[in-house]
KOLKOL-596241 format. One record per atom (N, C-alpha, C, O, CB): residue number from 1; atom name; y, x, z. Coordinates in steps of 0.1 Angstrom, whole numbers, plus 5000, padded with zeros to 4 digits. Each point is the difference from the previous one (the first is absolute). Glycine has a CB too. Example, Ala and Ser with C-alpha at 12.3 -4.5 7.8 and 13.67 -1.06 7.14 Angstrom:
2
     n   atom      v      u      w
     1      N   4943   5132   5078
     1     CA   5012   4991   5000
     1      C   5012   5009   5000
     1      O   5000   5010   5007
     1     CB   4988   4971   5005
     2      N   5023   5015   4981
     2     CA   5011   5009   5000
     2      C   5011   4992   5008
     2      O   5011   5005   5001
     2     CB   4983   5007   4977
***
This chain:
151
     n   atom      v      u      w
     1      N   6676   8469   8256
     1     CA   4998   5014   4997
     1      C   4998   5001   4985
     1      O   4993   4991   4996
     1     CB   4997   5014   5027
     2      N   5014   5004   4966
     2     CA   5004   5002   4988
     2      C   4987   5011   5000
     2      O   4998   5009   5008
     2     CB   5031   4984   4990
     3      N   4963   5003   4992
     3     CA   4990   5015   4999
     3      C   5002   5003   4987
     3      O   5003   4992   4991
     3     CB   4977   5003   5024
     4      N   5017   5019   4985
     4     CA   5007   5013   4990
     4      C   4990   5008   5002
     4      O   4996   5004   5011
     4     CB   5030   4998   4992
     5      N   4969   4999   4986
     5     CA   4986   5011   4996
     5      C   5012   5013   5000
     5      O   5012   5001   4997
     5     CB   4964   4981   4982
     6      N   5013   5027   5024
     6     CA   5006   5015   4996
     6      C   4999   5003   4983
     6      O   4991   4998   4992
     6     CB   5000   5013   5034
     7      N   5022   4995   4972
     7     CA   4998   5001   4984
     7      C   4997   5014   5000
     7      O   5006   5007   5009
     7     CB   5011   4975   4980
     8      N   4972   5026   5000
     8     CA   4997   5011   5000
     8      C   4997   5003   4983
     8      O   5000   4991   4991
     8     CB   4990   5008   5037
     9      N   5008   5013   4969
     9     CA   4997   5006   4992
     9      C   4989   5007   4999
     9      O   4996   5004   5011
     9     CB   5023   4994   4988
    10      N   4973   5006   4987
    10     CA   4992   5009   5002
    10      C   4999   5004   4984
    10      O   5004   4992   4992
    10     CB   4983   4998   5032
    11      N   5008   5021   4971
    11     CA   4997   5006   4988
    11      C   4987   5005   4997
    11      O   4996   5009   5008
    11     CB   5026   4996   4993
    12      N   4969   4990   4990
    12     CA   4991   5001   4995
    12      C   5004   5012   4989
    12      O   5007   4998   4991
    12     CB   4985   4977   5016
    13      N   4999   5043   4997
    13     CA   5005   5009   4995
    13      C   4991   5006   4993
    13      O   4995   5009   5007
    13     CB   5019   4992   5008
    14      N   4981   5000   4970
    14     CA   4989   5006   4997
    14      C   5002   5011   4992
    14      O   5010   4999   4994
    14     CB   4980   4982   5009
    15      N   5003   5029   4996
    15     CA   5001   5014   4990
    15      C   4984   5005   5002
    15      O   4994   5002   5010
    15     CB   5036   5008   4993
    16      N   4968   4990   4983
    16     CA   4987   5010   4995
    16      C   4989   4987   5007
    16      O   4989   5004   5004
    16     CB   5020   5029   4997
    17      N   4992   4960   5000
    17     CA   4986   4986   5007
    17      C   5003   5002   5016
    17      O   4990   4996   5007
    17     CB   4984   5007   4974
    18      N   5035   5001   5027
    18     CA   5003   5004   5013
    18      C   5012   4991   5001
    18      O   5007   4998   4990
    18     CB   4984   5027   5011
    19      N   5012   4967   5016
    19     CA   5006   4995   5003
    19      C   5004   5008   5014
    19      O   4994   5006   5009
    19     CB   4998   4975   4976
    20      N   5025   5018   5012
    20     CA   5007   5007   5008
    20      C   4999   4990   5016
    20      O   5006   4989   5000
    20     CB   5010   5023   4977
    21      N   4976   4991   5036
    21     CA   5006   4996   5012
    21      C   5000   5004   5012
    21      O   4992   5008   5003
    21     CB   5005   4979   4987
    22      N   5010   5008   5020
    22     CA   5004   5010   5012
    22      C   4990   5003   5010
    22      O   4989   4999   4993
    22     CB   5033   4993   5006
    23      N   4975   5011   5010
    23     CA   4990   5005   5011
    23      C   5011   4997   5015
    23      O   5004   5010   5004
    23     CB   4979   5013   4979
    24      N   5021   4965   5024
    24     CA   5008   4994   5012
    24      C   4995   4999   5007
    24      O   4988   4999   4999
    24     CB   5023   4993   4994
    25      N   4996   5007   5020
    25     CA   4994   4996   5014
    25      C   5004   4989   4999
    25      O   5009   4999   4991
    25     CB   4992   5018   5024
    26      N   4993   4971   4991
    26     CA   5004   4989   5006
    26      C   4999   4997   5015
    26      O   4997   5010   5007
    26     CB   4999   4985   4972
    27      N   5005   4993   5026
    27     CA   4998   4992   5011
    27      C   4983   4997   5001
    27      O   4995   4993   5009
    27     CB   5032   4996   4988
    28      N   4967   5017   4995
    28     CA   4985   4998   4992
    28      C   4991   5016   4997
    28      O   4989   5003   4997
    28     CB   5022   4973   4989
    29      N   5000   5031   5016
    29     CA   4990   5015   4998
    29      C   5008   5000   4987
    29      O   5008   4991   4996
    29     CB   4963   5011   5017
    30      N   5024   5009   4982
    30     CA   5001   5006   4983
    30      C   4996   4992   4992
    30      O   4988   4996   4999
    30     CB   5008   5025   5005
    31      N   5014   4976   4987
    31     CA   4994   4992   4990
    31      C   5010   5008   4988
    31      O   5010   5006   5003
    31     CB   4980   4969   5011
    32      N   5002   5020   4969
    32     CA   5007   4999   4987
    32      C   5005   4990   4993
    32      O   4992   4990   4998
    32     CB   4996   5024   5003
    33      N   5023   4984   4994
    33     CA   5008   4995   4994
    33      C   5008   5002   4992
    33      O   5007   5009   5001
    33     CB   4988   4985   5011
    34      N   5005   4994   4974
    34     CA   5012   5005   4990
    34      C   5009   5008   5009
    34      O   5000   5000   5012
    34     CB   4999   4979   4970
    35      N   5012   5031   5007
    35     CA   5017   5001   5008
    35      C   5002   4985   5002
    35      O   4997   4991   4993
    35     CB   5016   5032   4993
    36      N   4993   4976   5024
    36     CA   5007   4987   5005
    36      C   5007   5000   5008
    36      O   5003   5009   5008
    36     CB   4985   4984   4988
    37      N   5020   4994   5005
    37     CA   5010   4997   5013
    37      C   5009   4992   4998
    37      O   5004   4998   4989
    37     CB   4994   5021   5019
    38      N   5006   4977   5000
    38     CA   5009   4985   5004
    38      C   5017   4999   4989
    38      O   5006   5010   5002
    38     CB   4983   4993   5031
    39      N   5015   4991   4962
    39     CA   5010   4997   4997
    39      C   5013   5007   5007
    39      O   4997   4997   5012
    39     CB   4987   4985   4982
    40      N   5027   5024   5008
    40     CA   5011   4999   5006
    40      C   5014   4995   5000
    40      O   5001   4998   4988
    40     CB   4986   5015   5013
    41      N   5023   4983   5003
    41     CA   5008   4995   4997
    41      C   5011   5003   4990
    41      O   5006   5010   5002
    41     CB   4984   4985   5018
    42      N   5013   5000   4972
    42     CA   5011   5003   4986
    42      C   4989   5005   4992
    42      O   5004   4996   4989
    42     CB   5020   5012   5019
    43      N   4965   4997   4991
    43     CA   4994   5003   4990
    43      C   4988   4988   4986
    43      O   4995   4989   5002
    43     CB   5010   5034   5020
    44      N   4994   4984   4968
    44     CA   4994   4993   4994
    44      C   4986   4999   4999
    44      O   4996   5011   5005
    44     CB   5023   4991   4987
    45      N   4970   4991   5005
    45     CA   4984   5004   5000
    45      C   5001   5013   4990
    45      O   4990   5007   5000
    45     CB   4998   4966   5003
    46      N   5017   5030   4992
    46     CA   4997   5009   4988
    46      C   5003   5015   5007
    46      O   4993   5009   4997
    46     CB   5014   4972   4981
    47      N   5004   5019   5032
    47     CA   5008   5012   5005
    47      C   4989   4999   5017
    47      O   4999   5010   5007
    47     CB   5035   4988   4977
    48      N   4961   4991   5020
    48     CA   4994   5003   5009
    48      C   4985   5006   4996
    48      O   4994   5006   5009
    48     CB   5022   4977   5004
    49      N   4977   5016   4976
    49     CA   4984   5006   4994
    49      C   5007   5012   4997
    49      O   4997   5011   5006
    49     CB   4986   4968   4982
    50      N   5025   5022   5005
    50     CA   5007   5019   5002
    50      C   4995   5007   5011
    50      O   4990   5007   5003
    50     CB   5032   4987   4990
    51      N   4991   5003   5013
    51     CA   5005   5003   5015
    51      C   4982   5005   5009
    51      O   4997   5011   5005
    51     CB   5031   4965   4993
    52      N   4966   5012   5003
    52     CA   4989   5001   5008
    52      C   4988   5008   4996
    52      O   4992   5004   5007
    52     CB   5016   4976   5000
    53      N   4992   5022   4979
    53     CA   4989   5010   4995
    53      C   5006   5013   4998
    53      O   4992   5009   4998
    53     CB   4996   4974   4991
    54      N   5027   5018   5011
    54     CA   5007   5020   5004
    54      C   4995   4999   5011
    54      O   4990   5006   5003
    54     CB   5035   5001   4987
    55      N   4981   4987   5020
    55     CA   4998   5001   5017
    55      C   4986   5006   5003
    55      O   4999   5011   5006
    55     CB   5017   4967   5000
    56      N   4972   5011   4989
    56     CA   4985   5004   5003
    56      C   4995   5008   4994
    56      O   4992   5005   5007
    56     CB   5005   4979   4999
    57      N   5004   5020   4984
    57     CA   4993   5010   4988
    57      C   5006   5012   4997
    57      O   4993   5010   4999
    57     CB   5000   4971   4992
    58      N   5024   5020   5005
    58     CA   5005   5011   4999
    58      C   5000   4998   4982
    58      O   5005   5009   4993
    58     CB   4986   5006   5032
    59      N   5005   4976   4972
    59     CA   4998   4996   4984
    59      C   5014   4992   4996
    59      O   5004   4994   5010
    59     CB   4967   5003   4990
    60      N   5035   5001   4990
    60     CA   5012   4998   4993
    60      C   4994   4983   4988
    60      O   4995   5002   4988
    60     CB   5017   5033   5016
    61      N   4989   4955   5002
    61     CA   4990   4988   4994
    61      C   5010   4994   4989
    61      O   5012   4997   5003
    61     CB   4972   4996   5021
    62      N   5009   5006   4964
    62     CA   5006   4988   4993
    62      C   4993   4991   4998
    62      O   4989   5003   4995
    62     CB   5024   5007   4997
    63      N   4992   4975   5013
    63     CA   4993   4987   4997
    63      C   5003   5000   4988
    63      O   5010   5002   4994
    63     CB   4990   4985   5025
    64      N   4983   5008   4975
    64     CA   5003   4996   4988
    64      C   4994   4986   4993
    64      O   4998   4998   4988
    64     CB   5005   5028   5011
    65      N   4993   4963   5015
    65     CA   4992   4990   4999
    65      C   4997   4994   5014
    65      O   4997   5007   5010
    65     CB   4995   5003   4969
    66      N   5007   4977   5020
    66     CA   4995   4997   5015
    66      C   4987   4993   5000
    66      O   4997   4991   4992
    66     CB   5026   5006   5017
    67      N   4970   5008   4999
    67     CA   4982   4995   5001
    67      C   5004   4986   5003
    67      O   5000   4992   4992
    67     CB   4983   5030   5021
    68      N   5023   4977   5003
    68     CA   4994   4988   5003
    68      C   5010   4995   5013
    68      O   5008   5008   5003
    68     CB   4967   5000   4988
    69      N   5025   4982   5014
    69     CA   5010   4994   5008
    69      C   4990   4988   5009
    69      O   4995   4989   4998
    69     CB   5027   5017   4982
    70      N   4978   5002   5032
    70     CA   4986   4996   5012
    70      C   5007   4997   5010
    70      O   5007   5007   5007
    70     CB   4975   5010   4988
    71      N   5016   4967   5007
    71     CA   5002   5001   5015
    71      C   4987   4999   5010
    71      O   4990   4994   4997
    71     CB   5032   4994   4997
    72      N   4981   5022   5017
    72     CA   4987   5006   5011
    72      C   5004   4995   5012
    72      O   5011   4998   5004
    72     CB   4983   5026   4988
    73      N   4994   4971   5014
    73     CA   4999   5002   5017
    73      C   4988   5001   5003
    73      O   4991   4994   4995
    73     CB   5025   4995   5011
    74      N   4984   5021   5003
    74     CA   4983   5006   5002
    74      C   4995   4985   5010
    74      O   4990   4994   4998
    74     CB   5012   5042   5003
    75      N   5007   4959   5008
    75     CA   4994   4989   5012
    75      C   5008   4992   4998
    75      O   5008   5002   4991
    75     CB   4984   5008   5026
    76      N   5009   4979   4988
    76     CA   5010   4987   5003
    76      C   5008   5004   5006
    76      O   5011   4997   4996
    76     CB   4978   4987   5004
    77      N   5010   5028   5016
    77     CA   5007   5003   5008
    77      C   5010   5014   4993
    77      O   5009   5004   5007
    77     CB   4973   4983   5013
    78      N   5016   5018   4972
    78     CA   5004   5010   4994
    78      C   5013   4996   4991
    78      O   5003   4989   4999
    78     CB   4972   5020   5003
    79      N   5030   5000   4994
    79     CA   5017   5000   4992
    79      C   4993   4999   4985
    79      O   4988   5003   4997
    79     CB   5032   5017   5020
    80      N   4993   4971   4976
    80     CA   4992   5000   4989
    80      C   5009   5007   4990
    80      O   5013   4998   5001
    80     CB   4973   4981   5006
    81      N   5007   5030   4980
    81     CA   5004   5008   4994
    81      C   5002   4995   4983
    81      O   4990   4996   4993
    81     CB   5000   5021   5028
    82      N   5026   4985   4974
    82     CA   4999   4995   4985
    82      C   5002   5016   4997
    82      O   5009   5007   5004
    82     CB   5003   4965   4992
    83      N   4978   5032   4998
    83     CA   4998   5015   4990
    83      C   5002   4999   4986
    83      O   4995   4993   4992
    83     CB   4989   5015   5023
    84      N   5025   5001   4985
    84     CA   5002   5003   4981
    84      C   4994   5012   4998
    84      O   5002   5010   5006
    84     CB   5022   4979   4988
    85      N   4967   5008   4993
    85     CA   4992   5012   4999
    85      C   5003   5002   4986
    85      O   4998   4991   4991
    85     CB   4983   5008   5027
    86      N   5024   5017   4981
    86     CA   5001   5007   4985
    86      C   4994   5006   4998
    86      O   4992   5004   5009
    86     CB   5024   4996   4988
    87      N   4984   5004   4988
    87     CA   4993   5014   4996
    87      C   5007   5007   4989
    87      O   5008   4994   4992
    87     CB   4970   4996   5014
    88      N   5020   5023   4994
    88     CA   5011   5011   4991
    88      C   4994   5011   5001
    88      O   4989   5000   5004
    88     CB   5034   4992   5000
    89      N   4984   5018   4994
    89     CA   5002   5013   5002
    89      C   4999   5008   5005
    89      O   4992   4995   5008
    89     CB   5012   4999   4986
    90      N   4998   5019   5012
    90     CA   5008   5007   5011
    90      C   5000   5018   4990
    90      O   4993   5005   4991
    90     CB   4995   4976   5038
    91      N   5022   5022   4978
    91     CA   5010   5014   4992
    91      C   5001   5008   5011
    91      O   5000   4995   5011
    91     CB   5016   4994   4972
    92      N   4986   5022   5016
    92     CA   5010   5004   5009
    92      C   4998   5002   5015
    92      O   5008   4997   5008
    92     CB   5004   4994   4977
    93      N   4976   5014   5017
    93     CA   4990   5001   5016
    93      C   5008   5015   5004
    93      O   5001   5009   4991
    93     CB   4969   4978   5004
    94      N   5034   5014   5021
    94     CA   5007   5003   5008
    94      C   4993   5007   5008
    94      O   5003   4997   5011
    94     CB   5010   4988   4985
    95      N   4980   5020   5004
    95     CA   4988   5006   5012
    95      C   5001   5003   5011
    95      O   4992   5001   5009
    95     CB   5000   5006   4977
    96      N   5025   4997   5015
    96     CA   5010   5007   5012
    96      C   5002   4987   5009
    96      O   5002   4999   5012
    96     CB   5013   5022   4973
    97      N   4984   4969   5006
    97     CA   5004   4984   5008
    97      C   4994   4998   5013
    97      O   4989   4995   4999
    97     CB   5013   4994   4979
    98      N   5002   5012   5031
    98     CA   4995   4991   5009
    98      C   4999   4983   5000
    98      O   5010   4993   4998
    98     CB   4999   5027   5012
    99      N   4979   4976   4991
    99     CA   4993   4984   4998
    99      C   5007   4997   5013
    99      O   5004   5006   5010
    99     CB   4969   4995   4976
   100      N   5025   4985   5010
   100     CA   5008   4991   5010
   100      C   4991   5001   5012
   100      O   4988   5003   5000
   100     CB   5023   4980   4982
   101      N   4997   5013   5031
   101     CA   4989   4999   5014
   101      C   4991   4990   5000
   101      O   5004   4988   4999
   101     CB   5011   5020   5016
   102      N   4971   4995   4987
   102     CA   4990   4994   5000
   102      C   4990   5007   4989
   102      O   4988   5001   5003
   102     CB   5025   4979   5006
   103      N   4992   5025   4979
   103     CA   4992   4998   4988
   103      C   4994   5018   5005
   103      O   5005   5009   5006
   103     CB   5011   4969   4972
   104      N   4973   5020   5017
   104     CA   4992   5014   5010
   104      C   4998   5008   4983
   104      O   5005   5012   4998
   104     CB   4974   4975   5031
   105      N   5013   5005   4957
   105     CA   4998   5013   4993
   105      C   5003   4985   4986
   105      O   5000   4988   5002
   105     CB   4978   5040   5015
   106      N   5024   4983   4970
   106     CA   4998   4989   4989
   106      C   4985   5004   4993
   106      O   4998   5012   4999
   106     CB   5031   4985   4997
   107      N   4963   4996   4999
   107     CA   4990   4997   4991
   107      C   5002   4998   4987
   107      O   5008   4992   4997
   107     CB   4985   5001   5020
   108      N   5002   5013   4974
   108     CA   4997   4990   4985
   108      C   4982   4994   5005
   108      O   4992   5008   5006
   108     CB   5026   5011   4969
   109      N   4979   4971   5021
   109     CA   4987   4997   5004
   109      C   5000   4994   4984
   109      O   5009   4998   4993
   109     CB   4987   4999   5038
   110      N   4987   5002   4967
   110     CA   4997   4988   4988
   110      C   4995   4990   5008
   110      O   5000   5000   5012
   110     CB   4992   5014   4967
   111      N   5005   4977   5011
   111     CA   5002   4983   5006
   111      C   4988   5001   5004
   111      O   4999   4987   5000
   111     CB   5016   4998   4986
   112      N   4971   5020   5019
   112     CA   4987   5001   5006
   112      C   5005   5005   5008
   112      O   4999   4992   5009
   112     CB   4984   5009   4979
   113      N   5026   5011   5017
   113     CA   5004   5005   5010
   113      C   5004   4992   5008
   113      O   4995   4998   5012
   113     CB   5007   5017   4979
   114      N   5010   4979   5003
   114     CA   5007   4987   5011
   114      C   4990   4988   5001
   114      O   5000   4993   5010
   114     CB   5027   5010   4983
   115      N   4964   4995   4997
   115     CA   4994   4991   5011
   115      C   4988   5004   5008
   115      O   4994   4991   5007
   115     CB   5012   4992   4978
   116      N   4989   5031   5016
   116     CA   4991   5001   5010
   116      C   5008   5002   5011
   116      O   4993   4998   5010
   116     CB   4990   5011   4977
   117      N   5031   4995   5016
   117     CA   5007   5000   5014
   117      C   5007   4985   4998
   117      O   5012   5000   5004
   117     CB   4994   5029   5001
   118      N   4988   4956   4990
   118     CA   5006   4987   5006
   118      C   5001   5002   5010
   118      O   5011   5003   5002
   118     CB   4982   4983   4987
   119      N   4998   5014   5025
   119     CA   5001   4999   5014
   119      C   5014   5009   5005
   119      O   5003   4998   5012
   119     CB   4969   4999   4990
   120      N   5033   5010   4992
   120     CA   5012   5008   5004
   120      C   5014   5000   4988
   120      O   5009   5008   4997
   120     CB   4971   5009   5016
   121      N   5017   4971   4983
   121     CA   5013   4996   4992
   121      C   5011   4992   5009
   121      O   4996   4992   5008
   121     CB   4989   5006   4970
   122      N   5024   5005   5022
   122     CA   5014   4992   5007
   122      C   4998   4986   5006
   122      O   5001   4994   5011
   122     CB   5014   5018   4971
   123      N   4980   4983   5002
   123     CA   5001   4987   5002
   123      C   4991   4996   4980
   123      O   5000   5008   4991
   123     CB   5030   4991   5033
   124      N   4963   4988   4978
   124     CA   4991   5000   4987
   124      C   5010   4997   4990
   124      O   4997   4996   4989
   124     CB   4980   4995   5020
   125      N   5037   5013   4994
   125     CA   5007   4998   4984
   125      C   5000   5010   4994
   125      O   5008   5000   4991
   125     CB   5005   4985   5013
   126      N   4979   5027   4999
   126     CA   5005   5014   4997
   126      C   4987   5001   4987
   126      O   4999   5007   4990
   126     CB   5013   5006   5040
   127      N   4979   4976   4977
   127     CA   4989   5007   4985
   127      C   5002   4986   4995
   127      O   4996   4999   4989
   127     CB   4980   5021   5019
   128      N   5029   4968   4996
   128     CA   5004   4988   4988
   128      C   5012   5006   4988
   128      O   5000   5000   4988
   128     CB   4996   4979   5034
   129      N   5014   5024   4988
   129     CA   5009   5013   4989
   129      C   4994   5008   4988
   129      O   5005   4999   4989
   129     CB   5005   5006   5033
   130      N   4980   5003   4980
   130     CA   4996   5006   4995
   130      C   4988   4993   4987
   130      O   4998   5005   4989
   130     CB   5013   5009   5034
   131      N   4983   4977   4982
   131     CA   4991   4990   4989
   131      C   5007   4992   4994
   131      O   4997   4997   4988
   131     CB   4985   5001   5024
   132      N   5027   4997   4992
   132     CA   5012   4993   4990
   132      C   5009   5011   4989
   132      O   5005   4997   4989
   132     CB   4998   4985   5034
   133      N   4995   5029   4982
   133     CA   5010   5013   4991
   133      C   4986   5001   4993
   133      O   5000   4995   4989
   133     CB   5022   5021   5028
   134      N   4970   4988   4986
   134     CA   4984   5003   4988
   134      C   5003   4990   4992
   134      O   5006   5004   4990
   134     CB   4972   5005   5025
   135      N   5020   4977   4985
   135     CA   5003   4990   4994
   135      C   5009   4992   4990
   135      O   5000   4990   4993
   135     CB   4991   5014   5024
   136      N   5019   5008   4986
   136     CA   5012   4999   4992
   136      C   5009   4991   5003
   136      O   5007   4995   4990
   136     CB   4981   5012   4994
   137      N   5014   4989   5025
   137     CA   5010   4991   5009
   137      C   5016   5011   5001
   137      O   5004   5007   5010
   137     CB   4969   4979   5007
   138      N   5035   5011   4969
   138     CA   5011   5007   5004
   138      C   5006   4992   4992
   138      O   4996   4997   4989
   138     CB   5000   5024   5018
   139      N   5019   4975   5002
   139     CA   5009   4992   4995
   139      C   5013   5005   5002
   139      O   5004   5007   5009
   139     CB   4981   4976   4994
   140      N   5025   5010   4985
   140     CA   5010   5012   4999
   140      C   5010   4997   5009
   140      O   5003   4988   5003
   140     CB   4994   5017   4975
   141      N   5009   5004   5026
   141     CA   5009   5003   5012
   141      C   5010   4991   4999
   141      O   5005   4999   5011
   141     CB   4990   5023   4990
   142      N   5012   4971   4989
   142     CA   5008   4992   4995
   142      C   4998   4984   5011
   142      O   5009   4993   5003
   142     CB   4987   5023   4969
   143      N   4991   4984   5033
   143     CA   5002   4988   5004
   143      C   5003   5000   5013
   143      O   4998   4989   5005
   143     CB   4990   5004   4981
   144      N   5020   5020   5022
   144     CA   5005   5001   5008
   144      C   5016   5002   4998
   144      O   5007   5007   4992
   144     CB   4971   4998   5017
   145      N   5024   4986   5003
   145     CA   5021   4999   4990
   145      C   5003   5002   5020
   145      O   4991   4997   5008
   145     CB   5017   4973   4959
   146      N   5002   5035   5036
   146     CA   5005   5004   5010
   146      C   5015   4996   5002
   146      O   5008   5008   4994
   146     CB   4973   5008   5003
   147      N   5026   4973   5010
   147     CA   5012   4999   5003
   147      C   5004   5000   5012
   147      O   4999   4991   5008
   147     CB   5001   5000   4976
   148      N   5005   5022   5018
   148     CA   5003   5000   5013
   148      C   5012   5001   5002
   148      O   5006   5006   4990
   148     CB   4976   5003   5016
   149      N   5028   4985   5005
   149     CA   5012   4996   5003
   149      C   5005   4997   4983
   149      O   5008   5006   4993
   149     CB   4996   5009   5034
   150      N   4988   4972   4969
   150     CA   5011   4995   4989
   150      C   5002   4986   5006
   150      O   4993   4993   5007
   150     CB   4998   5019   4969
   151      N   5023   4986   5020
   151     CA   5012   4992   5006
   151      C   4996   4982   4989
   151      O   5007   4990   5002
   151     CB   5016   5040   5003
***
């Protein structure tokens, strides 16, 4: 058997000391989390942190740095997750947008906010994300190179 972590994305979103993140259902009740989500096929990390923070937020993202590059598994018996986490911008909020299924409301919170709801974070990379972005953990986008179907 060949094991393959889930590849995912997430964006570390801040304006005015406020971090942009979602309000989801899970398999776990309601929880918050960066915009995020899995990789798809033909696309690049750069076009999938897009893609997944229009879908959840209704916000228009430009990466402009990446925090951090985490591999997760909450158990031994659990899937294990390689996350690329950016941080940038966002333009261009859509209010008419319908959010992707699951995602219930968007937040700006400050970073006391998100950590007084730890117990209702996704998963603990959502406030490691976020202490690593306070910290200045941003590296340039350059060190992702993408070749897909080269011959």
């Amino acid at each position: 058997m060949v094991w393959k972590p889930h590849v995912t994305v997430a964006a570390v979103i801040e304006k005015n000391q406020r971090f942009l993140l979602v309000e989801e259902t899970t398999d776990n009740g309601i929880a918050f989390n960066q915009p995020a989500g899995h990789l798809e096929p033909g696309e690049n990390l750069i076009q999938a942190v897009k893609r997944e923070v229009q879908e959840e937020t209704a916000w228009q993202f430009e990466p402009q740095a990446l925090v951090a590059v985490q591999l997760w598994r909450k158990t031994p018996d659990a899937p294990s997750f390689l996350r690329f986490c950016f941080t940038g911008s966002v333009h261009s909020h859509d209010p008419n947008q319908a959010l992707d299924t699951g995602i219930l409301a968007t937040h700006w919170l400050s970073h006391e906010e998100i950590m007084a709801k730890r117990a209702q974070l996704r998963s603990p990379l959502v406030s490691i994300c976020v202490d690593e972005y306070l910290k200045g953990q941003h590296h340039p986008l350059s060190l992702l190179q993408t070749y897909l179907d080269l011959a």
